[in-house]
N, C-alpha and C positions, 0 to 999 in steps of 0.2 A: 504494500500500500504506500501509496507517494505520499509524505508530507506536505504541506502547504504552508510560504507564509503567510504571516498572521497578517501582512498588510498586501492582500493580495487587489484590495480597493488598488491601490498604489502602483501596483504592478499594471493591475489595467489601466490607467489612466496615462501611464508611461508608454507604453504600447499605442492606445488612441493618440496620445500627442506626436510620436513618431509616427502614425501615419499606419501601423501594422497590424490592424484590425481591421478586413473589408469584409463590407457585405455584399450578398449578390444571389450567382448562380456559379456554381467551382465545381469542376472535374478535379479530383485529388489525384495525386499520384497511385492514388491506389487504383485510380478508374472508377469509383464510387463518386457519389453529388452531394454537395451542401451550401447551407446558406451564407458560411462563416470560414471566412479564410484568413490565419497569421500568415501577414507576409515576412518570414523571418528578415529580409532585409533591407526594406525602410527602418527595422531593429538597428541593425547591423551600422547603418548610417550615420545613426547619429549616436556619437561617442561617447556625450553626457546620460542618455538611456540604457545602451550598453555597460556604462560606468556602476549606474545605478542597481540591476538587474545583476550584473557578475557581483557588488560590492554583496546582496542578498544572499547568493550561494556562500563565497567566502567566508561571511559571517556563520550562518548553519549549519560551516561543515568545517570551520576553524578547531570546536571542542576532539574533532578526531584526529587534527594533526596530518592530513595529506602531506605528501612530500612532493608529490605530480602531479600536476590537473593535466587530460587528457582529453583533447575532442575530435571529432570525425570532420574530416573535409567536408564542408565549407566552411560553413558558420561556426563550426566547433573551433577554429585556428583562434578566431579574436574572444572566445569567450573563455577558451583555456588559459592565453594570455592574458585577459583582462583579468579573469579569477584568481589565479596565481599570485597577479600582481597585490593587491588585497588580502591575499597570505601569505605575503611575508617575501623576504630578500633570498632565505634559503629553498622557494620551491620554484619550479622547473614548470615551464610548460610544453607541452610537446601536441602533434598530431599523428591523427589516424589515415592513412592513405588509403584509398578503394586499393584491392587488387585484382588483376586482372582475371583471373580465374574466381571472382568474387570473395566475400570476405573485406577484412580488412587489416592492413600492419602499419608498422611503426618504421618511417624508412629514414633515409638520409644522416645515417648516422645516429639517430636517436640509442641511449643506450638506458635502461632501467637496470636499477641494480636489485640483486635477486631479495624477493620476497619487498620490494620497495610500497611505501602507502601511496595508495594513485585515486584521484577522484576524477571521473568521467563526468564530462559535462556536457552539453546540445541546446541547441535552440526551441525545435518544435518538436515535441516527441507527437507521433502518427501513430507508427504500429511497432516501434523499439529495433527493427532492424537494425540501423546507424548503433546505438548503444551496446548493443549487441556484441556485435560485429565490434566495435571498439573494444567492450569489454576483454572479446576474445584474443583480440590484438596483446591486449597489456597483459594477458594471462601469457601467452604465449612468449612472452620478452621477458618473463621471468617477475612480472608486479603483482603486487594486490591489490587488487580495486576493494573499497572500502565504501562508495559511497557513488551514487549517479546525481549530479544538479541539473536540471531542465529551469530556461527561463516561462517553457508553454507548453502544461501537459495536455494534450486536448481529447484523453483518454478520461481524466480528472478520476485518477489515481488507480484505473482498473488494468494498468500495464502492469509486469510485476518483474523483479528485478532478484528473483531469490530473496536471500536475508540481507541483499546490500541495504544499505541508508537512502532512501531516494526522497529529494527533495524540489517543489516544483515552487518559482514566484506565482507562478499563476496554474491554477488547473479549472478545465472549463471540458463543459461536454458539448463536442462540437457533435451533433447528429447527422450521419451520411447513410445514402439511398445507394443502391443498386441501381443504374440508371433505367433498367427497364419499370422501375416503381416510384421514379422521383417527379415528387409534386410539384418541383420545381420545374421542373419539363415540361409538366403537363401544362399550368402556366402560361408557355412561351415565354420565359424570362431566358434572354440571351446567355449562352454558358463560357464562359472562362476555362479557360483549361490553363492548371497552373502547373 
């Protein structure tokens, strides 16, 4: 079960102000439809939101003492960094690279040292793949993941992460349709495909 912050008012408001709450008609990457789309990066863009949202994880996940914040290509790069930053002079941030035979690893020289504390962190958690797959990465390089920080869980906390720490700024229940049953279609409201 995801935690939530307690000022998750805040979290939304910071996300509306940056622009990264649309409504509409959205094809998901899953190929399902809904009415509510975070665009992680209108996030992404503005620095002082970003600031805000990573300062959130930092703070909830400071009492277990990460050594590595860890995130999946894209938006994982600047919020490992940003979170890191927030924890301190001696923690590291690093990423997850897609691979090509799918999956994902820890490339370009990144080195973890064995049995090291790693907090995995993302922007919009969907269906947990990217985490995942990160997770896997840092098991694999020889870490412990300890703890997953999402700044948008749009599961709103029914992903499940094992017994890690999972902690979300905002968790919301975005509702998606199969498109052969989506009212939104039926409608004629114009569809987006993000």
């Amino acid at each position: 079960m995801t935690a939530v912050s307690e000022s998750q008012d805040d979290a939304m408001t910071l996300l509306q102000e940056a622009g990264a709450v649309l409504t509409g008609h959205f094809q998901y990457a899953s190929g399902r439809h809904g009415d509510t789309y975070i665009e992680k990066f209108r996030l992404l863009e503005k620095p002082r939101v970003t600031e805000a949202l990573c300062r959130q994880l930092a703070d909830h996940f400071r009492p277990l003492r990460p050594e590595l914040v860890v995130g999946p290509t894209t938006g994982g790069i600047l919020l490992a960094h940003e979170t890191a930053k927030h924890l301190g002079d001696s923690v590291k941030a690093f990423f997850a690279e897609r691979a090509e035979d799918g999956g994902r690893y820890l490339g370009r020289g990144f080195a973890v040292e064995p049995g090291q504390s790693v907090l995995v962190v993302d922007d919009v958690l969907t269906t947990g793949g990217s985490v995942r797959d990160t997770l896997a990465a840092v098991i694999d390089a020889g870490g412990r993941p300890m703890g997953v920080g999402l700044v948008v869980d749009r599961t709103n906390g029914s992903t499940s992460f094992g017994e890690l720490e999972t902690f979300a700024c905002l968790a919301v229940d975005v509702a998606s349709y199969d498109p052969a049953d989506c009212e939104i279609c039926e409608a004629g409201v114009e569809l987006t495909i993000t």
